[in-house]
N, C-alpha and C positions, 0 to 999 in steps of 0.2 A: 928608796924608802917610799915614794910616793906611790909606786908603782902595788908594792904591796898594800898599802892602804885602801887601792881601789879594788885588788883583789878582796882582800879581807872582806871591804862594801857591798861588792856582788856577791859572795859566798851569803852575807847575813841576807839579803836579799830571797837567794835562793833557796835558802833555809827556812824562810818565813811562808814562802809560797809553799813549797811541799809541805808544810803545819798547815797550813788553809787546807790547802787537797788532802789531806789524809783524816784533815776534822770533818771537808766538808763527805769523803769518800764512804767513812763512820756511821754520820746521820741519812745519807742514804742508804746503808744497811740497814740500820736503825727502823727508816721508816718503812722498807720493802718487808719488814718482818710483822710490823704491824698493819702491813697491806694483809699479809698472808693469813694472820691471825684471823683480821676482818671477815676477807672471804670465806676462813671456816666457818667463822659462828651465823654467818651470813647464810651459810647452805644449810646449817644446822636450821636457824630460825622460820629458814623457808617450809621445810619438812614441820618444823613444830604446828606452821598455821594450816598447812594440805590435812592433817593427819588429824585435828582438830576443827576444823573449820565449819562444821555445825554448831559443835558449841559456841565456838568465838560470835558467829556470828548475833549470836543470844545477847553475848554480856560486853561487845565491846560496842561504844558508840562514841559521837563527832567529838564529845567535853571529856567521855571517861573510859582510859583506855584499861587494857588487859594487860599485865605486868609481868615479864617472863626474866627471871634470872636465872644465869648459871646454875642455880640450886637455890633452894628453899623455897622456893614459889608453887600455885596450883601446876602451872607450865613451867618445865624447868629445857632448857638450852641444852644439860647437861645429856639426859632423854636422848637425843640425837647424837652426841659426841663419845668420841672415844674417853676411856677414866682417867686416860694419862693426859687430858687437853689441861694445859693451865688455865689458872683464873685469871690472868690479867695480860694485857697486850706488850710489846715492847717499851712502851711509856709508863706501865704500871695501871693502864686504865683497866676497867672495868667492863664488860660488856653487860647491858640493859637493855629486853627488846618491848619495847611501847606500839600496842598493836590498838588504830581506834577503828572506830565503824566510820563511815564517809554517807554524804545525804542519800547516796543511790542504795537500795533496800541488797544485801549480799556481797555486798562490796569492800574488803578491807584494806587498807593502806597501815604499814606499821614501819617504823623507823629501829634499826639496830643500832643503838649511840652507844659512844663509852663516856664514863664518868671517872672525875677523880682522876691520882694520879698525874702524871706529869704534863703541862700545857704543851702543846706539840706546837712549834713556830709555823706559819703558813708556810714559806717553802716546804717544808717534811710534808705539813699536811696536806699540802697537793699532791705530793707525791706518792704518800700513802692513799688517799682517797683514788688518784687514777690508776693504784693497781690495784684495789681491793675488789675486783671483781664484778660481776654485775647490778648495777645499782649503787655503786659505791660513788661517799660522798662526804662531806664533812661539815663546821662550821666554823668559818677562819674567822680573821678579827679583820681584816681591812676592808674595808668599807661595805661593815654589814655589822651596824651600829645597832640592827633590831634583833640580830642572832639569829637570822634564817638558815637553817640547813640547804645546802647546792651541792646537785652531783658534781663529779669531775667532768672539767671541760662542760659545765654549763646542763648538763643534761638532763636535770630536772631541777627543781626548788619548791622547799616547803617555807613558807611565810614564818608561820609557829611550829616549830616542831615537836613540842612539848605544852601546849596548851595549857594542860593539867598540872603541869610542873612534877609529875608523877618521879620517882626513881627507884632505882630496885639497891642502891649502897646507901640511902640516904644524902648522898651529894647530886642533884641533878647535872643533867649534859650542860654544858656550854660551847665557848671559843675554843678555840683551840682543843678539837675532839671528834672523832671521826663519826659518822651517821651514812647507813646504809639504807636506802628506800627499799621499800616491798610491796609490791600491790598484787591482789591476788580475788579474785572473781569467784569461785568454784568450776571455771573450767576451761582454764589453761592448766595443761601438763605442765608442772615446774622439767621434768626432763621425760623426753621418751624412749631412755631405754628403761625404764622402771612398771612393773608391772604390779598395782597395788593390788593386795591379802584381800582389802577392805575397801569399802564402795567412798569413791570419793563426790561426792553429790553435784549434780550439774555437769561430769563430767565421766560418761560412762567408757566414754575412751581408754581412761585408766587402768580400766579392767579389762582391756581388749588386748589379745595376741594379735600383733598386727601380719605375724609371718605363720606358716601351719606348726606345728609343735613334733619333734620326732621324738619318740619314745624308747627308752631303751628296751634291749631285746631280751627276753625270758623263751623258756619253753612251756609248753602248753602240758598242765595237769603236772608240774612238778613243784615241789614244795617250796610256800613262798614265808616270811613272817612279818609283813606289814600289811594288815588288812585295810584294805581301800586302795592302796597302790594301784596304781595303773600302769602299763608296760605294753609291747607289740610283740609276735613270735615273728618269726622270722619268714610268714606270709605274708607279712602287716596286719593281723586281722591283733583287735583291741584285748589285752588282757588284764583281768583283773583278781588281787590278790583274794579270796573269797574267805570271810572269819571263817564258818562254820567248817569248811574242809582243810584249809592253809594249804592252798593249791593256785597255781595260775590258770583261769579259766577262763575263756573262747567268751568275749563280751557282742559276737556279731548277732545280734535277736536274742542272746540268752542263748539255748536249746535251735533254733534256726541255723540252718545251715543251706551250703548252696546247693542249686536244682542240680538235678543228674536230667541225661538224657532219655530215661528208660527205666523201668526197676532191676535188669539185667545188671546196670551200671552201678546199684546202689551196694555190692559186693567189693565194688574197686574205691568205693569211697572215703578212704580212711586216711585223709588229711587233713584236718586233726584227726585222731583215731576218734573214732564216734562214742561217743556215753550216754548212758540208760538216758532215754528224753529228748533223745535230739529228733530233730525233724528235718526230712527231706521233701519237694518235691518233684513228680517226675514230669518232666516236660510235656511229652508223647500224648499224659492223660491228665494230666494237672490234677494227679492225687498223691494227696499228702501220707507220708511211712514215719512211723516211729521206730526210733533204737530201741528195742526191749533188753538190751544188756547183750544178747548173742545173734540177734539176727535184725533185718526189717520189716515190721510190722504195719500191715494199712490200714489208713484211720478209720474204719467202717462200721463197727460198733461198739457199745460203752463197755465198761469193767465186767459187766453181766452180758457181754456179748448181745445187748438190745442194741437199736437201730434207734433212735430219736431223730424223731421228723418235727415235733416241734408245734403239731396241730393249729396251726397259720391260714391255712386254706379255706373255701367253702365251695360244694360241690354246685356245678352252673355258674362261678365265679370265672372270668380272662384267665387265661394262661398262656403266659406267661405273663406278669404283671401289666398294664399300659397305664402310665408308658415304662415301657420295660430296661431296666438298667442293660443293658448290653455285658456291661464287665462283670456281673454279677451270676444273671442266666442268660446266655446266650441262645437264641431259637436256633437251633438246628436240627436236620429233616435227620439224624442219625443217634440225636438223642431223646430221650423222654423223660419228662420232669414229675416227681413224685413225691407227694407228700401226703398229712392228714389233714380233718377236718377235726372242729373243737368235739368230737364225738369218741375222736379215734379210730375213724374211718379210715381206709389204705386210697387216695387219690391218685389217678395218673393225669395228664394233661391228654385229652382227644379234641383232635378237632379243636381246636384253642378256645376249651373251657376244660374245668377241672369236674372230674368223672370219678363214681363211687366204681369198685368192683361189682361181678354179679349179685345183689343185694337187690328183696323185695323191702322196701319204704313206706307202708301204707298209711305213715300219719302225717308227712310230711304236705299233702294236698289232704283236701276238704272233700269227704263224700258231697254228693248232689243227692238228695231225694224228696222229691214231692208229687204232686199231682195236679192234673187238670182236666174242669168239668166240660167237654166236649157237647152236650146238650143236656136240657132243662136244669133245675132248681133244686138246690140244699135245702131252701128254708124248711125251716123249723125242725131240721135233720143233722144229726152228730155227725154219722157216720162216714162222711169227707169233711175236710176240710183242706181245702187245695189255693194255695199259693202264687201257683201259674196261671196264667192267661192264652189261650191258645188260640189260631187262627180260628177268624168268622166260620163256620162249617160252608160247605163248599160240594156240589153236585162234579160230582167225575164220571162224565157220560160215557169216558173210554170204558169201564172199570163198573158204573150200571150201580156208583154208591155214593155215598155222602162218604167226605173228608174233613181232617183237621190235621196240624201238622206243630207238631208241637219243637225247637229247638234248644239245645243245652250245651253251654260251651264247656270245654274242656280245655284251661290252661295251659301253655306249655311248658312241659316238666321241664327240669335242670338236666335232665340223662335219659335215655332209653330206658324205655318204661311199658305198661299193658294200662289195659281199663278192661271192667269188669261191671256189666250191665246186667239188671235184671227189671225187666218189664212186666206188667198186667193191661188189660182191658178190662173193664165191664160194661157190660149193657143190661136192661131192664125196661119189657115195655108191658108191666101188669099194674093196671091202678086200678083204686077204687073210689065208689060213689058215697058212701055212707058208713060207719062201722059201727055195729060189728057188720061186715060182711063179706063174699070171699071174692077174691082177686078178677079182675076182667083181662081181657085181653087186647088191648092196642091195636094189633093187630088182626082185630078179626078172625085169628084162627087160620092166619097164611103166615105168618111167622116173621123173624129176625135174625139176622146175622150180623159178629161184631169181629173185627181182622187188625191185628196192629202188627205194623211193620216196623222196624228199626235200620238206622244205618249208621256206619260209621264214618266221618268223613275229613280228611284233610284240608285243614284251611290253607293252607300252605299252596295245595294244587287244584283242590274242589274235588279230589277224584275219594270216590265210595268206596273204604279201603273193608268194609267188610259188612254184611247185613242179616239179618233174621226176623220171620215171617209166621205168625199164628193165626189161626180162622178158628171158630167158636161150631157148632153144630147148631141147627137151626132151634128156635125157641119160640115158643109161644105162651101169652101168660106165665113168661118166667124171668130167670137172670140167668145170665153166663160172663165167666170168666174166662181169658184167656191170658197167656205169659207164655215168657219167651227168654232166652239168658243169652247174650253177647259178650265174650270174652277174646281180646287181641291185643297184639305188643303195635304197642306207640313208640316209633321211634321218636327220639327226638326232633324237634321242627323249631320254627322264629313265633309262627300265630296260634298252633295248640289246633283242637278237634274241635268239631260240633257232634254231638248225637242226636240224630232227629229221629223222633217221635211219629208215625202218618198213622191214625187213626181212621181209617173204615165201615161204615154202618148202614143198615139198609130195613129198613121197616114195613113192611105191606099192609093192604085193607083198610087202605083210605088216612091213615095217620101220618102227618106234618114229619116227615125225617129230622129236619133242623130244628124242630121245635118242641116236640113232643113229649108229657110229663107225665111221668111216673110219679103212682105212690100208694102208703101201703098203710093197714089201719096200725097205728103203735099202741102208747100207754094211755087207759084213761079212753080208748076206743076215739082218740083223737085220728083224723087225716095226717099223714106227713108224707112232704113232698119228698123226694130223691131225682139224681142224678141218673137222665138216662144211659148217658155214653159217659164214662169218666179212664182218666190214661193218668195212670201212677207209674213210678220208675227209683230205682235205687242205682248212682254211678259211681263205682269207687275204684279212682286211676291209684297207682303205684310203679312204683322205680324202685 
């Protein structure tokens, strides 16, 4: 009897303990479900402030947070979750997410508490706060007398969790209730395998493919129905769905396509099969061919079959440009570079400057024409007026004359070009004493002669590239004219010509060669002086 007694004892014993394990086994379910609960609304709430988080940053601050519930709120939890997510955790609680601003300016900390619903004992709720996932945490009752929210195992704590006393069920958070921290900067990735639609600010990472992207595979030019798609043929080259045709279309340049060896090669080209517009280039000559629908065309002139150069150039301008782009126009001895001038002139590069074709130019330089009085005096005389200065007159004993030598430069043209001279002398040795009366002679009645010579000359080498020579017949008591016309091609040179002018004159019977004045009765039977010797000239270059 006693025997069984003790049996029975130990039975109630063992009875009691398996009721403990089975209640305590329960409330571990219990609170592993509202671990799980947590973490959802926990992932949900993280996406709410990434996805947001411009605005928030606006309206949540240190006193007054931003209030997100399940539903009915501006931010709603629900936003993120599935329709079938219930509204309350294993205990009945509630989920409320309290997001404030923090002193550092972009900065948000928000807390996911539950309210309401059934107090959870501290045992559970360690155990729910240490699997609720990242950040997970809660606010028990033993010795946290002020209601500070503490992660699990210590891992973070908020002093006030609730500041504001804010709640989204009208019951705020307390003891016994779990609180999930969230802190979030604008850029830290909450995860990276997530690739955001929409720009997350501070953190362009987001929008970064961190691996190359493979596209599936279409054919090229066959019908597509989603315009803007993008897709690869099965060369890898980029395709894209096109509205206006509902085709998949070659996105390498558009119309560009790769170089051939040759134009031979551009017959074998047909991978993609080529369509009206594409473009090849050919290696060999690095010119560009269009597909005109049936064959390959080279790009060489416009719709009207003109040539557009572009009238960029000016003739005596470098060529090729300095300093000259190399990958643009390269100088080489087996090409030549062509273009126009703002004229519409046809230029080629010689000699590296830019050169008009055969073309006379004759406005482009400035005639030269004036004169100079080689002895005596204008005054009170129209009929010169001369501009030059000529050398002092000068005895030439070789030669048995008096000289002068007058010089005139000629510019150097932009191009191979001519000049075109036309010279005169005069001379005059009849004056008189008194008028009315009639002419004397200067010379006594043994006479005058007046010789102008011309030359051409290169400054460049000094050498007399061409010349012409007139003499007058002798004169006494009169005047003589003499001219002379100089026409020759100027090549191009660095310093341009000179034409010189040598003047000639020889007077007999006792009269001053270098000094000697003529003059003749005019209007009003006045004296007027004149120019004995005087050398006029007209030089008009062209290219």
């Amino acid at each position: 009897m006693i025997e069984m007694l003790a049996v029975l004892a130990l039975a109630a014993l063992m009875i009691g303990g398996v009721a403990t394990m089975i209640n305590s086994t329960l409330d571990d379910t219990r609170a592993q479900q509202a671990a799980l609960y947590q973490a959802q609304l926990t992932a949900a709430a993280t996406h709410l402030i990434e996805g947001n988080y411009t605005a928030l940053t606006t309206q949540a601050t240190t006193s007054t947070p931003v209030v997100a519930a399940l539903t009915g709120t501006t931010y709603q939890l629900s936003t993120y979750l599935s329709n079938a997510t219930g509204a309350k955790n294993a205990y009945g609680q509630t989920p409320c997410l309290l997001i404030y601003g923090t002193a550092t300016p972009g900065v948000l900390q928000a807390l996911l508490v539950t309210e309401g619903g059934s107090t959870i004992p501290d045992p559970a709720l360690g155990y729910a706060a240490a699997n609720a996932g990242a950040g997970g945490g809660s606010i028990q009752a033993t010795n946290n007398a002020s209601g500070a929210a503490n992660g699990a195992f210590g891992s973070w704590s908020v002093a006030a969790p609730n500041p504001a006393g804010a709640s989204c069920s009208g019951t705020k958070t307390g003891t016994g209730h779990l609180a999930s921290l969230i802190y979030y900067n604008g850029t830290q990735a909450a995860s990276a395998d997530y690739l955001y639609r929409v720009a997350v600010p501070g953190n362009p990472q987001a929008n970064t493919m961190q691996v190359p992207i493979v596209l599936a595979t279409q054919v090229d030019y066959q019908a597509c129905t989603s315009p803007g798609a993008i897709a690869a043929d099965s060369l890898g080259n980029v395709l894209n769905c096109d509205r206006a045709r509902a085709v998949w279309v070659p996105e390498a340049s558009f119309h560009w396509r790769d170089a051939v060896n040759s134009e031979a090669d551009l017959a074998g080209a047909l991978s993609p099969p080529p369509q009206p517009g594409d473009v090849r280039m050919t290696l060999q000559t690095h010119r560009p061919y269009v597909y005109n629908g049936s064959t390959w065309q080279a790009l060489s002139v416009d719709e009207a079959g003109n040539l557009a150069l572009g009238n960029a150039q000016t003739i005596g301008a470098s060529c090729p440009p300095a300093p000259q782009n190399a990958a643009i126009a390269p100088a080489s001895a087996s090409t030549t570079l062509i273009s126009t001038d703002a004229r519409g002139r046809v230029l080629s590069c010689q000699n590296g400057t830019w050169q008009a074709q055969s073309e006379i130019n004759p406005l482009t330089v400035s005639t030269d024409s004036d004169c100079a009085i080689d002895v005596g005096s204008a005054s009170g005389s129209t009929n010169f007026t001369c501009g030059t200065a000529p050398s002092a007159p000068q005895y030439d004993p070789a030669m048995g004359y008096w000289v002068t030598v007058v010089n005139r430069g000629v510019p150097a043209l932009p191009a191979n070009g001519a000049v075109s001279v036309y010279a005169w002398a005069h001379m005059q040795d009849a004056y008189v004493t008194s008028c009315p009366s009639a002419p004397q002679d200067l010379s006594n009645g043994q006479g005058a002669y007046v010789t102008l010579y011309a030359q051409l000359i290169d400054n460049d080498t000094g050498n007399t590239l061409a010349s012409a020579v007139n003499q007058s017949s002798k004169i006494v008591g009169d005047l003589a004219n003499v001219n002379l016309n100089l026409t020759h091609a100027l090549p191009k040179n660095n310093s341009g010509y000179t034409v010189r002018f040598t003047t000639y004159w020889i007077i007999y019977g006792g009269a001053n060669p270098a000094s000697f004045q003529p003059s003749y009765c005019g209007t009003g039977n006045n004296i007027f002086y004149t120019p004995g010797v005087v050398t006029s000239w007209t030089i008009t270059p062209f290219y």
